[in-house]
gemmi code that builds the backbone of each chain (N, CA, C; Angstrom):
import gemmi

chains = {
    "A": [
        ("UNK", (85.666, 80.262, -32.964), (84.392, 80.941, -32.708), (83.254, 79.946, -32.911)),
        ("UNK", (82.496, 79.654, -31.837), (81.853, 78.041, -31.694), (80.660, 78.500, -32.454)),
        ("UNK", (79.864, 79.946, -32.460), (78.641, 80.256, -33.167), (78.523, 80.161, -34.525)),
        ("UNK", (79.854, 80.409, -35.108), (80.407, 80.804, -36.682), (79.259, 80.496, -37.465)),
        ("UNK", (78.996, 79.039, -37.678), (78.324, 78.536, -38.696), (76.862, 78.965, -38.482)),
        ("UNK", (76.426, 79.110, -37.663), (74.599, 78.943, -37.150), (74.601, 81.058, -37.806)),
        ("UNK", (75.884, 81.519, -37.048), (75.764, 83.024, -37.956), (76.029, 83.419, -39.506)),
        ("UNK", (77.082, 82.727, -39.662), (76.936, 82.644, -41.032), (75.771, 82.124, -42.069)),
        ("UNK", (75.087, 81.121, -41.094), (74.100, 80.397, -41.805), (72.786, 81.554, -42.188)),
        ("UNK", (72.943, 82.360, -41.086), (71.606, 83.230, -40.721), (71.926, 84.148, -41.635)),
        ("UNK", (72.828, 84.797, -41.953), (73.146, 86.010, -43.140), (73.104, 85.347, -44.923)),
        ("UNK", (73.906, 84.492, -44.672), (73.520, 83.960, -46.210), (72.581, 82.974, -46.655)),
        ("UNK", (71.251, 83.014, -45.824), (70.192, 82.304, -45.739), (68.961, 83.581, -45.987)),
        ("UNK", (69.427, 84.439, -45.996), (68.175, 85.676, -46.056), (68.654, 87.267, -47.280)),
        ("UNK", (68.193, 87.078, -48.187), (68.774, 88.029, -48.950), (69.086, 89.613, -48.777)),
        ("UNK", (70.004, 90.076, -48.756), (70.193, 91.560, -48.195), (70.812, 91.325, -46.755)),
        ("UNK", (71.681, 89.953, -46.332), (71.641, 89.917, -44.909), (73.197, 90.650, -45.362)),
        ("UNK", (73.566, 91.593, -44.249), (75.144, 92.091, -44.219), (75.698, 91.324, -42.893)),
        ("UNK", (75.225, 91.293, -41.755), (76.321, 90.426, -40.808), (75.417, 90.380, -39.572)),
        ("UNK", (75.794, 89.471, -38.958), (74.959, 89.396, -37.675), (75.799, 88.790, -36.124)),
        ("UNK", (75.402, 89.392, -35.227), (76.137, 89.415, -33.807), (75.152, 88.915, -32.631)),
        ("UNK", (76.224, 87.733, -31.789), (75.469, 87.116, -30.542), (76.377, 88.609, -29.671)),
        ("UNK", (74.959, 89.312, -28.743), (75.753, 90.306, -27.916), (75.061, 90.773, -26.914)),
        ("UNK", (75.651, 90.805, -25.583), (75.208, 91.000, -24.322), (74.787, 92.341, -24.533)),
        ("UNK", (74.326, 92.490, -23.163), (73.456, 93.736, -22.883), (74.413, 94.648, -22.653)),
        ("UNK", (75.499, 93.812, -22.292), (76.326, 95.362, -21.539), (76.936, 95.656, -22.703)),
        ("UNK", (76.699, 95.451, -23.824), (77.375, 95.687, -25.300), (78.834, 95.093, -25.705)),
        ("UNK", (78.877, 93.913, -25.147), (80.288, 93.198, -25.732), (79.656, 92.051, -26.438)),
        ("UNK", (80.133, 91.931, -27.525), (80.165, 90.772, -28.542), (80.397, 89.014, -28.447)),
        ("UNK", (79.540, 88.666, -28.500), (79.924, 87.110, -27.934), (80.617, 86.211, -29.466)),
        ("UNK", (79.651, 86.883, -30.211), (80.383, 86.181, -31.634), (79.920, 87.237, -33.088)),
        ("UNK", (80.604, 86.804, -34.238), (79.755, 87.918, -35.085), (79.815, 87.464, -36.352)),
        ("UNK", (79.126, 87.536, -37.170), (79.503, 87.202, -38.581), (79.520, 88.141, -39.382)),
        ("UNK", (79.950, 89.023, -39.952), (79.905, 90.466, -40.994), (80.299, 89.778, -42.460)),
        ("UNK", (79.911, 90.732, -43.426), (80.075, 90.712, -44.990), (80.983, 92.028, -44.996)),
        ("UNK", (82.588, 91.504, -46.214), (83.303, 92.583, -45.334), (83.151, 93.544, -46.229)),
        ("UNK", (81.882, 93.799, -46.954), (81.734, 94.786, -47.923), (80.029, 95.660, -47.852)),
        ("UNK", (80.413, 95.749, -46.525), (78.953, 95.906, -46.012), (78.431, 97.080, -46.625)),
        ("UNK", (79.526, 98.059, -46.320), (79.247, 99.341, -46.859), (79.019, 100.316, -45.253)),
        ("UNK", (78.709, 99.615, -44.281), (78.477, 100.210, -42.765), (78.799, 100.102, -42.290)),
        ("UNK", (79.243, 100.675, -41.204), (79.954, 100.431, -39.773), (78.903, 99.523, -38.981)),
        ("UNK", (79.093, 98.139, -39.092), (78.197, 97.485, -38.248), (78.517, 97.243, -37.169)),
        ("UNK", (79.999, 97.370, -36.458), (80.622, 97.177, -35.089), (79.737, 98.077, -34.518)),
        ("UNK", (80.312, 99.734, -34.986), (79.474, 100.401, -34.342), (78.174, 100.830, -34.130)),
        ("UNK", (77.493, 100.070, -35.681), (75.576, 100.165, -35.248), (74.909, 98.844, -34.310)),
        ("UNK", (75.871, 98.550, -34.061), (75.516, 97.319, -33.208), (75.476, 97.964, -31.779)),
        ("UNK", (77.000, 98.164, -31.534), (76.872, 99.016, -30.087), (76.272, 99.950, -29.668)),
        ("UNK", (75.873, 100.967, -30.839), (74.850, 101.914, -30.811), (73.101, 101.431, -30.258)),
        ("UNK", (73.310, 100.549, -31.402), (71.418, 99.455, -30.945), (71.511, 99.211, -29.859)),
        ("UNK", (72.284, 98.298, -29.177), (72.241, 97.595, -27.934), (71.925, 98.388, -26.895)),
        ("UNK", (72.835, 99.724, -26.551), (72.322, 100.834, -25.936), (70.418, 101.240, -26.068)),
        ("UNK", (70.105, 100.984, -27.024), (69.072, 101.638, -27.689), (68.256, 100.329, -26.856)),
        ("UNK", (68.402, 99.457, -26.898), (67.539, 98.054, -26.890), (67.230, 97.564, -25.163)),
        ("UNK", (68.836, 98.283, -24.677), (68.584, 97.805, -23.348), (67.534, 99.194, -22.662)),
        ("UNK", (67.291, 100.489, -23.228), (66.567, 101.485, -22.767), (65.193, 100.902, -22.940)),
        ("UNK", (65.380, 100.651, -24.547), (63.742, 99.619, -24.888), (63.121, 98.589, -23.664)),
        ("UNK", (64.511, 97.387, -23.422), (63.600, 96.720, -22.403), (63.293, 97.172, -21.044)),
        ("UNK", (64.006, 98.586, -20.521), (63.696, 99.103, -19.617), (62.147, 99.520, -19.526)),
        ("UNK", (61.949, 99.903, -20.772), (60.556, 100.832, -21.036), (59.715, 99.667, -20.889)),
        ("UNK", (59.783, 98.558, -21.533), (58.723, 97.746, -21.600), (58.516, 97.160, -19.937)),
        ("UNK", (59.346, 97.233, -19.619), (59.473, 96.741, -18.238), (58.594, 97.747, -16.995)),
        ("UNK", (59.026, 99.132, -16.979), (57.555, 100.205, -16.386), (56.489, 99.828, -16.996)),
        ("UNK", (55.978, 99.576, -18.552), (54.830, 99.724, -18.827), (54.127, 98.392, -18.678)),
        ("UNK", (55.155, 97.313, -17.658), (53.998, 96.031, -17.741), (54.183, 95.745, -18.911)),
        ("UNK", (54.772, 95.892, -19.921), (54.440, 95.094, -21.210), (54.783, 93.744, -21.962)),
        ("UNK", (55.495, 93.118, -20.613), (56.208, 91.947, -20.557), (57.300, 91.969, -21.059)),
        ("UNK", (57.559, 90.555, -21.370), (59.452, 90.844, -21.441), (59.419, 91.016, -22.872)),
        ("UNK", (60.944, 91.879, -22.796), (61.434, 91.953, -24.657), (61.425, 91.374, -25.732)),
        ("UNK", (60.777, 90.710, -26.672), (60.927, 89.603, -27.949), (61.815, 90.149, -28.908)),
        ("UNK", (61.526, 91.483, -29.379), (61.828, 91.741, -30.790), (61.930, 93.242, -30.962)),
        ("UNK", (63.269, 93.771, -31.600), (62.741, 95.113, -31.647), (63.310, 95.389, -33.155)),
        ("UNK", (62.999, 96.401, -34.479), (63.611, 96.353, -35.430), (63.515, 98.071, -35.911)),
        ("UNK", (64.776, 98.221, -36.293), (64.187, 99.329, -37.135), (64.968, 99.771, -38.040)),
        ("UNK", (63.718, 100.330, -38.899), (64.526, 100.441, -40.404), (64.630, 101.810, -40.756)),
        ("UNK", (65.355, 101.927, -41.631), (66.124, 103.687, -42.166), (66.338, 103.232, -43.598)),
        ("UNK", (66.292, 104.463, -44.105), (66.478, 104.825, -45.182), (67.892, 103.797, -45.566)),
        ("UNK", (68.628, 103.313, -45.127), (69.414, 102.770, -45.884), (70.172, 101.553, -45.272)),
        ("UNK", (69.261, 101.192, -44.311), (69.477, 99.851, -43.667), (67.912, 99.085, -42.795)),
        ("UNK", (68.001, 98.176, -42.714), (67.135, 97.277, -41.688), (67.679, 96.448, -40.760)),
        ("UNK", (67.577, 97.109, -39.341), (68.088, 96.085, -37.870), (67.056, 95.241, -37.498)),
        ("UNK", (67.301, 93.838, -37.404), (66.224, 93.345, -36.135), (67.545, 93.033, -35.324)),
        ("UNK", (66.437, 93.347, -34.121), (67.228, 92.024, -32.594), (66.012, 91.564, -31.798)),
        ("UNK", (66.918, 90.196, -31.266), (65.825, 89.599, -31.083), (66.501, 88.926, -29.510)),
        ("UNK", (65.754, 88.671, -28.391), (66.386, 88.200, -26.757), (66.982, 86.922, -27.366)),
        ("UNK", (67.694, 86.268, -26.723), (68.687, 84.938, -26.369), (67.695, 84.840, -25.408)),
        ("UNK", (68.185, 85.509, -24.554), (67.963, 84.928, -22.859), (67.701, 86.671, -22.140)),
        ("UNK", (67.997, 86.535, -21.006), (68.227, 87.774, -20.097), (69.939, 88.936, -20.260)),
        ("UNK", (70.086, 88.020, -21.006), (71.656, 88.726, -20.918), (71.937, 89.057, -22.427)),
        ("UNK", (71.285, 88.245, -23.085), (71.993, 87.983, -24.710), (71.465, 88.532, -25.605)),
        ("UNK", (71.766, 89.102, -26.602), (70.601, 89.262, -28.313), (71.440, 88.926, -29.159)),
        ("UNK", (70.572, 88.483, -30.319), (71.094, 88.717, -31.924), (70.562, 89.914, -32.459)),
        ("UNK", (71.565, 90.464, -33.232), (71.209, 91.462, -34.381), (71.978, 90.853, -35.217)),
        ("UNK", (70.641, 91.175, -36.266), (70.848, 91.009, -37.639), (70.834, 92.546, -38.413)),
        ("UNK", (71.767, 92.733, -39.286), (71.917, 94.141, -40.413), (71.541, 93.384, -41.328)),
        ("UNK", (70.665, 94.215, -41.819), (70.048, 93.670, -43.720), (70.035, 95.079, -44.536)),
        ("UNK", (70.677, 95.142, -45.564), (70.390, 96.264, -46.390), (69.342, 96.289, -46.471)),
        ("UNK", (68.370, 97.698, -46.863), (67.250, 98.190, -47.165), (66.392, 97.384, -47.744)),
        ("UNK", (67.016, 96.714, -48.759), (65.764, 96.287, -49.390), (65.707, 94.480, -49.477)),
        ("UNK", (66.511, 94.544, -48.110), (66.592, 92.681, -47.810), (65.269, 92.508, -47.674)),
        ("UNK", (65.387, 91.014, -47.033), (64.081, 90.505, -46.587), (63.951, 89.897, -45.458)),
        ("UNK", (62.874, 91.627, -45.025), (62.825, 91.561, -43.448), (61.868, 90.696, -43.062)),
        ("UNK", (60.969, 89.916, -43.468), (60.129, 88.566, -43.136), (60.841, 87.654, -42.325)),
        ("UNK", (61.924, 87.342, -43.914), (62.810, 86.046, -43.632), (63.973, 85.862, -42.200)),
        ("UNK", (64.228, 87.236, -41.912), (65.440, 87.658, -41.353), (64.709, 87.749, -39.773)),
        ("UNK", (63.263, 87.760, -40.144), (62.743, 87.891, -38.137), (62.735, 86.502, -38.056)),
        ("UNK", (62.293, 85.273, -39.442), (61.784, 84.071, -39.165), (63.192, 83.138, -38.404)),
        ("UNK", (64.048, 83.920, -39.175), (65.448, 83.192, -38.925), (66.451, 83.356, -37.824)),
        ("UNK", (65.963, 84.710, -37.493), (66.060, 85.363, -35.627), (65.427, 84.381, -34.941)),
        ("UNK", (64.494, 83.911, -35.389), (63.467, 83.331, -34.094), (63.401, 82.062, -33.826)),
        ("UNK", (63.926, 81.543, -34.752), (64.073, 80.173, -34.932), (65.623, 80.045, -34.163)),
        ("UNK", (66.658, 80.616, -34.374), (67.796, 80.399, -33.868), (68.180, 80.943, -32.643)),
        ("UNK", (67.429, 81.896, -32.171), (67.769, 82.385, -31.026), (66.724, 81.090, -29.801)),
        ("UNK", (66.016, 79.967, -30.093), (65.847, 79.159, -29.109), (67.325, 78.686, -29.104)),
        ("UNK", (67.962, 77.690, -30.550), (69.178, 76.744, -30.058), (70.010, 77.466, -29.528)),
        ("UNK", (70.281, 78.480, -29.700), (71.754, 79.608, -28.792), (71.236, 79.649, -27.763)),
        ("UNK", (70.190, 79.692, -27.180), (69.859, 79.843, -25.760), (70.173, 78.802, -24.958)),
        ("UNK", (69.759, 77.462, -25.712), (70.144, 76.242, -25.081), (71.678, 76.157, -24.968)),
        ("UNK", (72.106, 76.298, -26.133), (74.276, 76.458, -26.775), (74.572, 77.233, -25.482)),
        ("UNK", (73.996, 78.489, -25.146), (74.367, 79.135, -24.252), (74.543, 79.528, -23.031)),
        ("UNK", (73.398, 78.448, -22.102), (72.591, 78.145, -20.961), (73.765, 77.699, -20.061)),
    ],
    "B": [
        ("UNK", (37.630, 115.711, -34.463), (38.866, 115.344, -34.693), (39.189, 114.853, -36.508)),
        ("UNK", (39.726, 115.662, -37.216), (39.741, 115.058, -38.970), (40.308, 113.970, -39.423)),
        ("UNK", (41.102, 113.352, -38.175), (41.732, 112.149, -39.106), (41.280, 110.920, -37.845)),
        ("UNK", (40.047, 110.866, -37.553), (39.605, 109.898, -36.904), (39.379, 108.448, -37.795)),
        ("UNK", (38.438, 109.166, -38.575), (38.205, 108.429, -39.867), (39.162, 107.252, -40.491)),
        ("UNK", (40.501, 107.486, -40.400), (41.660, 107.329, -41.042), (42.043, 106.341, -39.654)),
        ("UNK", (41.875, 107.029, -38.346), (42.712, 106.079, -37.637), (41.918, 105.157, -36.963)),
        ("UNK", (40.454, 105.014, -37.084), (39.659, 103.729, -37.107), (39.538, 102.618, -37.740)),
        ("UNK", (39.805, 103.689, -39.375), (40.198, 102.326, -40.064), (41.124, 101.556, -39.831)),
        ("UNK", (42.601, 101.955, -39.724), (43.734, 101.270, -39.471), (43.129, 100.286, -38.038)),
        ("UNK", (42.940, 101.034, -36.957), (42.470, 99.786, -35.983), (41.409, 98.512, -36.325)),
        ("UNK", (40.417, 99.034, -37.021), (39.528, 98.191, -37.167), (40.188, 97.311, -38.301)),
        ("UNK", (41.062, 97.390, -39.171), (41.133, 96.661, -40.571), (42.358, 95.631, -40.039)),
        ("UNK", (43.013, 95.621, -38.907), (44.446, 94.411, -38.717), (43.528, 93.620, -37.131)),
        ("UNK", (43.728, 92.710, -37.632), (43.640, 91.908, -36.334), (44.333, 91.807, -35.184)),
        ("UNK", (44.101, 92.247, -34.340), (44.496, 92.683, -32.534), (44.819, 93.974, -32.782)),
        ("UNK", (44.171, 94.887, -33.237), (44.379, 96.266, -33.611), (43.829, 96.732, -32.217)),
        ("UNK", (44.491, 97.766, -31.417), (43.963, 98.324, -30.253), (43.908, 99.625, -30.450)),
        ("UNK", (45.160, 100.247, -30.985), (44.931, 101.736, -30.820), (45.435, 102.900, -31.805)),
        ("UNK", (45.705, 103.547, -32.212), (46.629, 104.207, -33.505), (46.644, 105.775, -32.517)),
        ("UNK", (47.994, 106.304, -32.655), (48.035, 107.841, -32.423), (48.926, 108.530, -33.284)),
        ("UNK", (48.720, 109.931, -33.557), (49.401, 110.278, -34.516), (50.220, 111.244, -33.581)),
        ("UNK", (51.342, 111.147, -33.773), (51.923, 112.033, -32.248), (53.449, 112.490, -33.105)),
        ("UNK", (53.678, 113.604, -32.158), (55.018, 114.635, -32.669), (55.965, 113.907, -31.875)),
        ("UNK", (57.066, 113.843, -32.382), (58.296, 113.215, -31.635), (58.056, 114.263, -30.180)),
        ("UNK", (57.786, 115.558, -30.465), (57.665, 116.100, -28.903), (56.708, 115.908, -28.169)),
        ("UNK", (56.446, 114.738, -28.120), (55.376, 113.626, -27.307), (54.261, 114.329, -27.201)),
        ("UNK", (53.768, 115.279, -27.856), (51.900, 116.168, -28.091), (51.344, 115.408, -29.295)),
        ("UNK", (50.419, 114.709, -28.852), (49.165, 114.183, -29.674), (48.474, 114.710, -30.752)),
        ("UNK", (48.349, 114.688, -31.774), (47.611, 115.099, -32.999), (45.942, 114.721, -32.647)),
        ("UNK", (46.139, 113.046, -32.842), (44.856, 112.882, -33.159), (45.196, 111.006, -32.924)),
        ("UNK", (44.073, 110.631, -31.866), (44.468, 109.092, -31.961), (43.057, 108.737, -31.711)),
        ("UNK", (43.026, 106.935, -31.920), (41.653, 106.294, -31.767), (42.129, 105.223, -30.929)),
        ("UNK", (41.706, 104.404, -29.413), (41.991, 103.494, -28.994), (40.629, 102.954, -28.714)),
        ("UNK", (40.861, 101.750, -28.352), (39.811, 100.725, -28.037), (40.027, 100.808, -26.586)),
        ("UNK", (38.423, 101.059, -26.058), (38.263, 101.015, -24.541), (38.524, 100.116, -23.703)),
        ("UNK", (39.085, 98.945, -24.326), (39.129, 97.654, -23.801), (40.387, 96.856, -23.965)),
        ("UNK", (41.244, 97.733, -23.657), (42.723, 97.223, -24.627), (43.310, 96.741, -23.809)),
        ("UNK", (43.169, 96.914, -22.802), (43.639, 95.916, -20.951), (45.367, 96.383, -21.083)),
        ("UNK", (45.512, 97.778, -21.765), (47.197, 98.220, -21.664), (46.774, 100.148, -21.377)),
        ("UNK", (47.894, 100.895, -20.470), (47.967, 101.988, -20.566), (48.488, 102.465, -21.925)),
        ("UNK", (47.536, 102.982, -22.857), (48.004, 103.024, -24.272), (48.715, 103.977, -24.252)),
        ("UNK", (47.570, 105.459, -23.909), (48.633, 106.618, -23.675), (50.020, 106.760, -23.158)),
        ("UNK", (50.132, 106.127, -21.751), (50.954, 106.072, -21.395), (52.647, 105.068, -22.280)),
        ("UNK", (51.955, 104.269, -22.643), (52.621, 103.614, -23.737), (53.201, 104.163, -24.966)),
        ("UNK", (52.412, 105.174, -25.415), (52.928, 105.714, -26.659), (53.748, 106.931, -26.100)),
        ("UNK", (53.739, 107.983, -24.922), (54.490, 108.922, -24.390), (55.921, 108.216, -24.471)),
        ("UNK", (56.116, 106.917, -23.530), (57.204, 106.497, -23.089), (57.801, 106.082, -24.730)),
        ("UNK", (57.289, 105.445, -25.747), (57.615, 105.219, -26.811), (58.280, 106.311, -27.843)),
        ("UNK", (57.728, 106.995, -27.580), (58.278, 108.726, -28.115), (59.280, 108.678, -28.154)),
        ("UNK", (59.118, 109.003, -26.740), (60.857, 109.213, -26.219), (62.033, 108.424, -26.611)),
        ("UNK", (61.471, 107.005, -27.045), (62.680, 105.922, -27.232), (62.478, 106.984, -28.893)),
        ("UNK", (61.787, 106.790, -29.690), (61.566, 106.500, -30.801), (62.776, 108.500, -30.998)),
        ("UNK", (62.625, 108.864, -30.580), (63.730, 110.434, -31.121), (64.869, 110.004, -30.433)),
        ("UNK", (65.121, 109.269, -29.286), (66.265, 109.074, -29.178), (67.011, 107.693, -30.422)),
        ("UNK", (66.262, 106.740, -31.332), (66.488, 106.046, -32.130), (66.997, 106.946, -33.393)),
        ("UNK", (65.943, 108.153, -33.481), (66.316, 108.775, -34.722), (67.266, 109.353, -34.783)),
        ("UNK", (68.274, 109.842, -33.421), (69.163, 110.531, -33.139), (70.578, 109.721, -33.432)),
        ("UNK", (70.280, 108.372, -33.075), (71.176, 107.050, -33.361), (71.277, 107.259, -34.841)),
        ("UNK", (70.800, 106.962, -35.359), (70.136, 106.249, -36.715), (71.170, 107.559, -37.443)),
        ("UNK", (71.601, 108.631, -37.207), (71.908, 110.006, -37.913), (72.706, 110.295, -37.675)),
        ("UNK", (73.215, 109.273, -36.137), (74.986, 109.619, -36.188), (75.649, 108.414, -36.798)),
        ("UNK", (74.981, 107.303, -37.045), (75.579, 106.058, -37.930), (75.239, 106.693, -39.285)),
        ("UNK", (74.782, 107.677, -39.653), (74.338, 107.989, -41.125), (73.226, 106.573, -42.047)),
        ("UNK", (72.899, 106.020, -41.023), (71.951, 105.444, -41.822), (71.110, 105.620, -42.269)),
        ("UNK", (70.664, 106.792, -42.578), (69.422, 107.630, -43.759), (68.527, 107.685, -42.723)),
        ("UNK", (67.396, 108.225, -42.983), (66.134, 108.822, -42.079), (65.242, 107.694, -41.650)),
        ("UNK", (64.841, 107.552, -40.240), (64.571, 106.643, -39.606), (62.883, 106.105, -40.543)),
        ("UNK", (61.979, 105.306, -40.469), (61.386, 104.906, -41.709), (59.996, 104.611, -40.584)),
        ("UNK", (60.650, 103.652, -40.188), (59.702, 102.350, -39.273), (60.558, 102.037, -37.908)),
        ("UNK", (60.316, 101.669, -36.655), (60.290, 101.044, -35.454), (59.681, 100.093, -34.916)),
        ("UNK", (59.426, 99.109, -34.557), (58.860, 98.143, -34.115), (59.594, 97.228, -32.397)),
        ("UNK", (58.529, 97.050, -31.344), (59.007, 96.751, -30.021), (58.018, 95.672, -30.635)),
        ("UNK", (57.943, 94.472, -29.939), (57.350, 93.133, -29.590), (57.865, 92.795, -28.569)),
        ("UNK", (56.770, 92.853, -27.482), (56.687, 92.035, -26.126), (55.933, 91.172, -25.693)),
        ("UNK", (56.144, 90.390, -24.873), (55.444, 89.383, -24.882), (53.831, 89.346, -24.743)),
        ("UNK", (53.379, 90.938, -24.440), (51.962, 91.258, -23.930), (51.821, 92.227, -25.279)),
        ("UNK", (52.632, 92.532, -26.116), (52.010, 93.731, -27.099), (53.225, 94.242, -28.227)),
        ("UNK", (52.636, 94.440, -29.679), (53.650, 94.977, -30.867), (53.377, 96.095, -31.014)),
        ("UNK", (53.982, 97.039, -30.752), (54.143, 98.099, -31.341), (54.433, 98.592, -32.351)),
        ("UNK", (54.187, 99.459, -33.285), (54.600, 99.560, -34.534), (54.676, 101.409, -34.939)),
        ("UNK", (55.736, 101.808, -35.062), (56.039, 103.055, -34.948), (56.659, 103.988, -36.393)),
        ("UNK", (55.380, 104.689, -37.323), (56.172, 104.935, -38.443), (56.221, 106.622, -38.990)),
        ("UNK", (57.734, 106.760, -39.559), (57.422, 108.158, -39.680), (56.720, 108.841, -40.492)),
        ("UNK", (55.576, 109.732, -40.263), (55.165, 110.549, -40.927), (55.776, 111.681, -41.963)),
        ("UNK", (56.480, 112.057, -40.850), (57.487, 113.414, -41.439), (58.490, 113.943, -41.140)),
        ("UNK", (59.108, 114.901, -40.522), (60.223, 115.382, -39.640), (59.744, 115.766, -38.596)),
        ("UNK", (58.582, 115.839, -38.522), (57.791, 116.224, -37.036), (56.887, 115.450, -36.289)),
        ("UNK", (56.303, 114.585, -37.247), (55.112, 113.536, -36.323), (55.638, 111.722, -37.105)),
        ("UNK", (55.040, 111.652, -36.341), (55.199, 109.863, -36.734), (53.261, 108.804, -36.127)),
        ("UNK", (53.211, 107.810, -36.616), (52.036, 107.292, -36.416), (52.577, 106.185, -35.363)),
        ("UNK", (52.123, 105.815, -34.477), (51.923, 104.656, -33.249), (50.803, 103.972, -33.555)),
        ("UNK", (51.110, 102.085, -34.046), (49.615, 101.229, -33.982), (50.337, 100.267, -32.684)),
        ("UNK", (49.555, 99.760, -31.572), (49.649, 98.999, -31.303), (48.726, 97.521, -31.212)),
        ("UNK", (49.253, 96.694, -31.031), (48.456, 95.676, -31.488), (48.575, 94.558, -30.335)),
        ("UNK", (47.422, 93.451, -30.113), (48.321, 92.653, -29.058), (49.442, 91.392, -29.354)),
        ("UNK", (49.354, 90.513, -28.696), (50.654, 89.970, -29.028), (50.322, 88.946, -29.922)),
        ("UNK", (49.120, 88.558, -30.335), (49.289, 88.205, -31.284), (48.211, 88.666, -32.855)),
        ("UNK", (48.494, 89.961, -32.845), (47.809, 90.812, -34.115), (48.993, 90.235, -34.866)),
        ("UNK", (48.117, 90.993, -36.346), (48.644, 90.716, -37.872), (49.435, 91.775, -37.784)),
        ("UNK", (51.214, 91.366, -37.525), (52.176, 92.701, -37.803), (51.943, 92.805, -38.731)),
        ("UNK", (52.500, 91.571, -39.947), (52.339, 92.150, -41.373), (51.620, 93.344, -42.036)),
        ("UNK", (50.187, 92.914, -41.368), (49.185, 93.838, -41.703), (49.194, 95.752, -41.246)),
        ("UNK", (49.016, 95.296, -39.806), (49.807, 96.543, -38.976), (50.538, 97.377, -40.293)),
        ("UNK", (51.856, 96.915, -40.139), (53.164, 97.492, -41.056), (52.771, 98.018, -42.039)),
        ("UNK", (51.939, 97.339, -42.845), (51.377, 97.587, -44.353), (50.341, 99.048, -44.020)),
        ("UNK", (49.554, 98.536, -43.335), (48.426, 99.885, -43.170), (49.518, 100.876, -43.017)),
        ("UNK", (50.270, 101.112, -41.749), (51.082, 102.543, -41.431), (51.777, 102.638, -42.663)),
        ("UNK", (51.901, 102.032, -43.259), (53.198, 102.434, -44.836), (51.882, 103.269, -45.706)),
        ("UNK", (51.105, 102.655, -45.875), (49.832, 103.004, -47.040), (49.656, 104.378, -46.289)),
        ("UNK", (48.845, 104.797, -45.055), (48.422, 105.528, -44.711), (49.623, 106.701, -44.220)),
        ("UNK", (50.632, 106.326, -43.796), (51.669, 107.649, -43.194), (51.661, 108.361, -44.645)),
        ("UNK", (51.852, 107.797, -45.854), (51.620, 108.713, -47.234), (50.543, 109.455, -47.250)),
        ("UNK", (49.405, 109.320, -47.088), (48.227, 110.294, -47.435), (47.935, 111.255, -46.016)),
        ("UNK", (48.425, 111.005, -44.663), (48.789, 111.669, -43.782), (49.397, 112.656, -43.418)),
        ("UNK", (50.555, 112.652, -44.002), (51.826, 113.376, -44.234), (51.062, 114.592, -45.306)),
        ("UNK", (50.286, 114.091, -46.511), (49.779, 115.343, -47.534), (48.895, 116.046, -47.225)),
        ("UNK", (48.036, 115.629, -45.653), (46.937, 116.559, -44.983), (47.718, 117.139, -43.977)),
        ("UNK", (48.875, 116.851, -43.368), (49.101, 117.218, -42.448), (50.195, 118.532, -43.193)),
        ("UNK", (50.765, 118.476, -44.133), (51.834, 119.669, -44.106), (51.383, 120.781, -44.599)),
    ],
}
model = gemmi.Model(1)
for chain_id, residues in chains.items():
    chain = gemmi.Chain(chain_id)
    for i, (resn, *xyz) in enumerate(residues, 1):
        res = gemmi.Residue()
        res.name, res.seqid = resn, gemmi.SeqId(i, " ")
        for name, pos in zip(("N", "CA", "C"), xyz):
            atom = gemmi.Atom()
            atom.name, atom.element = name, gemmi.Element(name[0])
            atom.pos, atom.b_iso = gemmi.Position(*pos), 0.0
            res.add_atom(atom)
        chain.add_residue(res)
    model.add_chain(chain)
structure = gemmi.Structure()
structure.add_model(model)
structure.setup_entities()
């Protein structure tokens, strides 16, 4: 799994990170890194988001609002960001509640340029 | 309108602050303040946002990840920032693309509390 390290790097680089996934739009997994004591079904809040994310960039897309960067959202007992690769790709990151969602967009954003290039 | 007051401040106090609405997941308006000059269909923006934002909460409750909190879209023309009030309304700030999320985030956290105690 050629991403391993750059995902692993991204979860145990940000406190509260539980696991994080390179994953197409059409909701298949390109790579993933999980903590196997997450406490969540992150396979399936992943596939759940992605659904959720590709409606998102639909919306932004009628309203003119340019293309997708970033979408996150938090619940009572977790915090998602995802963030574009490219046209095809995202990362999500899972952070327990009371991670740190600063660190975890800075570290989305920074890594989702080199995967784009890794991935091009 | 009684909570104008409340949603001027939030626009006027974050930088690229455009608009705040206080709206029911069943996409009917409470009470909002936008800037005449926001060069985005706001209304129209926050309707279509609705809709994502109850279909998120609907996600969010079959993963059991506790009650949806906060939402956030970033596009390349505009951040959205989407937080819940209650079981019935939630607050919409949008901002442009490059406002103070931080700030954003912080106001809707401070203010959805004293909102929520006029509104129930």
């Amino acid at each position: 799994m050629p991403f391993r390290d750059t995902l692993k790097g991204i979860v145990e680089s940000v406190e509260g990170g539980l696991g994080v996934i390179i994953m197409g739009y059409d909701g298949i997994a390109i790579d993933e890194y999980f903590l196997d004591n997450a406490g969540l079904d992150l396979n399936l809040m992943t596939v759940e988001y992605s659904s959720l994310l590709k409606d998102v960039r639909h919306t932004a897309d009628i309203l003119k609002a340019g293309g997708l960067e970033e979408m996150a959202v938090n619940t009572a007992r977790s915090r998602v960001i995802m963030r574009t690769i490219n046209d095809d790709l995202f990362l999500a990151l899972i952070l327990s509640h009371d991670g740190n969602y600063g660190k975890g967009r800075y570290l989305l954003r920074r890594d989702a340029y080199g995967l784009n290039d890794r991935l091009s």
